[in-house]
N, C-alpha and C positions, 0 to 999 in steps of 0.2 A: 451599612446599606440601609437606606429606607425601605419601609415595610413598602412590599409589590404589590400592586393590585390583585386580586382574586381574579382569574378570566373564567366566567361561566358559561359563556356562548361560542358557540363552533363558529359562528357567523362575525367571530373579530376579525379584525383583518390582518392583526400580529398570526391569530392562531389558523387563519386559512391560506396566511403565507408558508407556516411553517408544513400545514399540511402537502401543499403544493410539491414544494421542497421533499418532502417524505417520497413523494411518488412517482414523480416525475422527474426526468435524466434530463428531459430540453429544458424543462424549467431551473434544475440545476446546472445545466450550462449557459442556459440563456444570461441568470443571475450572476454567475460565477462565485456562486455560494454553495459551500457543503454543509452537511447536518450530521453533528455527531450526538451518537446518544451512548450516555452510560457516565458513571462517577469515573473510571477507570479512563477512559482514551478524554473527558473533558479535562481531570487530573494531567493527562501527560500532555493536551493539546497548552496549557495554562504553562507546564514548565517548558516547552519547548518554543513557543511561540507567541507567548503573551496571554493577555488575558481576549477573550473572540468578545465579539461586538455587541452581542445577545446570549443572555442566561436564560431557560426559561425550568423549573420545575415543577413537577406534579403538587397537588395539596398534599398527600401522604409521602411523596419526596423531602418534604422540606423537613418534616418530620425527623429523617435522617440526619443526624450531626454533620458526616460527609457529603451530604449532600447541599447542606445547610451550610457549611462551611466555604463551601467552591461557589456557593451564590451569594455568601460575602464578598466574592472578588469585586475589583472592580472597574465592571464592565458597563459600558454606555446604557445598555438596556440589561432591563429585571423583568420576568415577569413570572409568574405561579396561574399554573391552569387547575383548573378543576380533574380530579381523576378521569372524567367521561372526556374534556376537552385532550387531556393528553394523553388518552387513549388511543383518540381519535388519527393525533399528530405522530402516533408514537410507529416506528420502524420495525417494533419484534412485538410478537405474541402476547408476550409479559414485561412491560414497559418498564425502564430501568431508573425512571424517576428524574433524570435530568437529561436537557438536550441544549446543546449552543447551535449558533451561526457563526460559523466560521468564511472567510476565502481563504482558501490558500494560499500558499506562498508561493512565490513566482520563481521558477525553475533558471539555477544556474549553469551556464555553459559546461558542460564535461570535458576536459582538457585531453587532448590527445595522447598524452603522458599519463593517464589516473592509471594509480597501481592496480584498484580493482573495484571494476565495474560489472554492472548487469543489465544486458541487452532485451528483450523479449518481444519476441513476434508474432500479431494476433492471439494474444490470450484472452480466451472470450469468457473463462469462467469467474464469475468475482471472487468465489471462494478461492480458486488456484492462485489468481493474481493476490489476492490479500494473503495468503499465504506465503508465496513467493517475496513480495516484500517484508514480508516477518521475518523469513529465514536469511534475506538480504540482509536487513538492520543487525540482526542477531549474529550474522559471521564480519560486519564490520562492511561490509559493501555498502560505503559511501550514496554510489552513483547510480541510478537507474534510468534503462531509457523504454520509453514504450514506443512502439509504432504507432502508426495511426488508426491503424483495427485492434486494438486492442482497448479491453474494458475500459471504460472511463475511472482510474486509480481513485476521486475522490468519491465514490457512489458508497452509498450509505452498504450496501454488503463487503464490499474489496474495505471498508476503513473498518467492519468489525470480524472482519476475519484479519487483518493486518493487527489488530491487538494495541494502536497507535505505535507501529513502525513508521507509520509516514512523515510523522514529526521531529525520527532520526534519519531522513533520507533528503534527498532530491533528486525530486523524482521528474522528468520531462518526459512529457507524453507530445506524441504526433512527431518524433525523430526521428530521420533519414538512418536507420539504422545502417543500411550498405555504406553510403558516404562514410559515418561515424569508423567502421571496420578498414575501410580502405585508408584512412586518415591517421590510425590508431598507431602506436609504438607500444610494441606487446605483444604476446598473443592473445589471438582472437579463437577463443575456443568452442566450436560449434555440438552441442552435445545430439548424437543422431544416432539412431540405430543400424546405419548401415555402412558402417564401417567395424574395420578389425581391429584397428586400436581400441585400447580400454584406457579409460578416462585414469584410472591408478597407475599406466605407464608414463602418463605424462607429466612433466616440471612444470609447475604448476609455484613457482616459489619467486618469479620475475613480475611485471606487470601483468596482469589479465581480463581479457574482455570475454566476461560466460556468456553465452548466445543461447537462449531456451525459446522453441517456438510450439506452434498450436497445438490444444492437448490430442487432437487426430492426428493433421496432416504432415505437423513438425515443422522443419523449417523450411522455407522456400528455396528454392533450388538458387536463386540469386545471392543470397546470405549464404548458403552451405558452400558456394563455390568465392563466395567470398573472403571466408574463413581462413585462417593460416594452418589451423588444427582442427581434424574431427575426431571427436571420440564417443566412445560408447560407456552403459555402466554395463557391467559383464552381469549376465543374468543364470547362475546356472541351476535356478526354479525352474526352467523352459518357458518365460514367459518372456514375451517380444519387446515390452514397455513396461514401464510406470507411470503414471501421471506425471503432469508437468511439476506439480507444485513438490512433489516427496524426488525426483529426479534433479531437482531447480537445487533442493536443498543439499541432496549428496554432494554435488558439486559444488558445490558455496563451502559444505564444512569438510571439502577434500582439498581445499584453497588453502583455510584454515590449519588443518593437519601439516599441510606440507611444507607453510613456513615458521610454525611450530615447530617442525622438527628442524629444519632448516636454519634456524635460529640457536638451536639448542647445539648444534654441531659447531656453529663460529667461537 
């Protein structure tokens, strides 16, 4: 890689695009560009999806071998800000010294047949939802669908609370979730409070569509009545819920467990 320019002005236009990008959700969807920052989700955006369009590091970034190392790739564009400049651009508190341009990757059809997928209905928190995809990626669930009120999956919080899960996923956002359930071969498992089933009675070892909706209102009554299965997780703290994102996961790795064990008995 050729030595990059030094950028010491906030008023580049590389570095007031990236700012742009940092802060604003229209300007990242208008763009159809994401911004990841950190050695750790640039490392896994690199092995899972190439090298992104735009490197950009801190001057005391470069400094770093690994950081210095992942801006040897090679990418169309190089560039090194100044510490004040990537401060400026920078997403968290204490800046992690590297940041790409990415798009994403363009979401593939989910086949009415996937052994196991994950549904979610209006999730508005980016932490839950980055979570929620972590705990997807991590039990093997392929497939993810968002609705249309829900978080925008590429925003710079939902990709660093996801840990780069989204680089093991596909993920389609703004999907007809009722359509996808009525269409599905499998069960469609609606996880709700208000029912007498407990999520550890149910077989859970055939195809599955998990259905997790808003971390208040839950799922809408048009998905819950759509659903083949509702269950609950049995709480006998006395407490009515869990969050979405630690509820999302019990049921992901009760998916897990049970054709584990499932396997183990053939």
């Amino acid at each position: 890689m050729a030595a990059a320019k030094l950028i010491t002005s906030r008023d580049n236009v590389l570095a007031k695009r990236v700012k742009g990008l940092a802060q604003s959700s229209r300007e990242r969807k208008k763009s159809g560009l994401a911004l990841i920052e950190g050695a750790h989700l640039v490392a896994a955006c690199i092995e899972k999806l190439g090298v992104p369009d735009t490197l950009i590091a801190s001057e005391s970034g470069m400094r770093r071998p690994e950081i210095a190392g992942l801006m040897a790739a090679n990418a169309a564009h190089h560039a090194v800000f100044s510490d004040a400049v990537f401060q400026d651009a920078s997403m968290v508190e204490t800046p992690a010294g590297i940041l790409a341009l990415i798009r994403p990757p363009d979401a593939r059809p989910v086949s009415a047949r996937a052994k196991f997928c994950l549904l979610l209905e209006d999730i508005q928190d980016p932490g839950n939802l980055g979570a929620l995809l972590r705990s997807a990626a991590a039990a093997g669930c392929a497939d993810v669908l968002l609705s249309p009120t829900c978080a925008f999956a590429w925003a710079p919080k939902v990709l660093r609370a996801g840990q780069g899960a989204h680089f093991n996923l596909n993920i389609v956002e703004g999907a007809d979730l009722g359509a996808f359930v009525h269409a599905y071969h499998g069960a469609s498992l609606a996880l709700t409070p208000r029912t007498e089933t407990s999520l550890f009675t149910c077989d859970l070892t055939g195809p599955v569509a998990l259905l997790i909706g808003n971390e208040g209102a839950g799922l809408s009554g048009h998905l819950l009545d759509s659903a083949n299965i509702r269950a609950k997780l049995p709480m006998p703290g006395g407490f009515e819920s869990l969050n979405a994102a630690a509820a999302g996961a019990i049921a992901l790795f009760e998916v897990v467990r049970q054709r584990g064990t499932a396997g183990r008995k053939r």
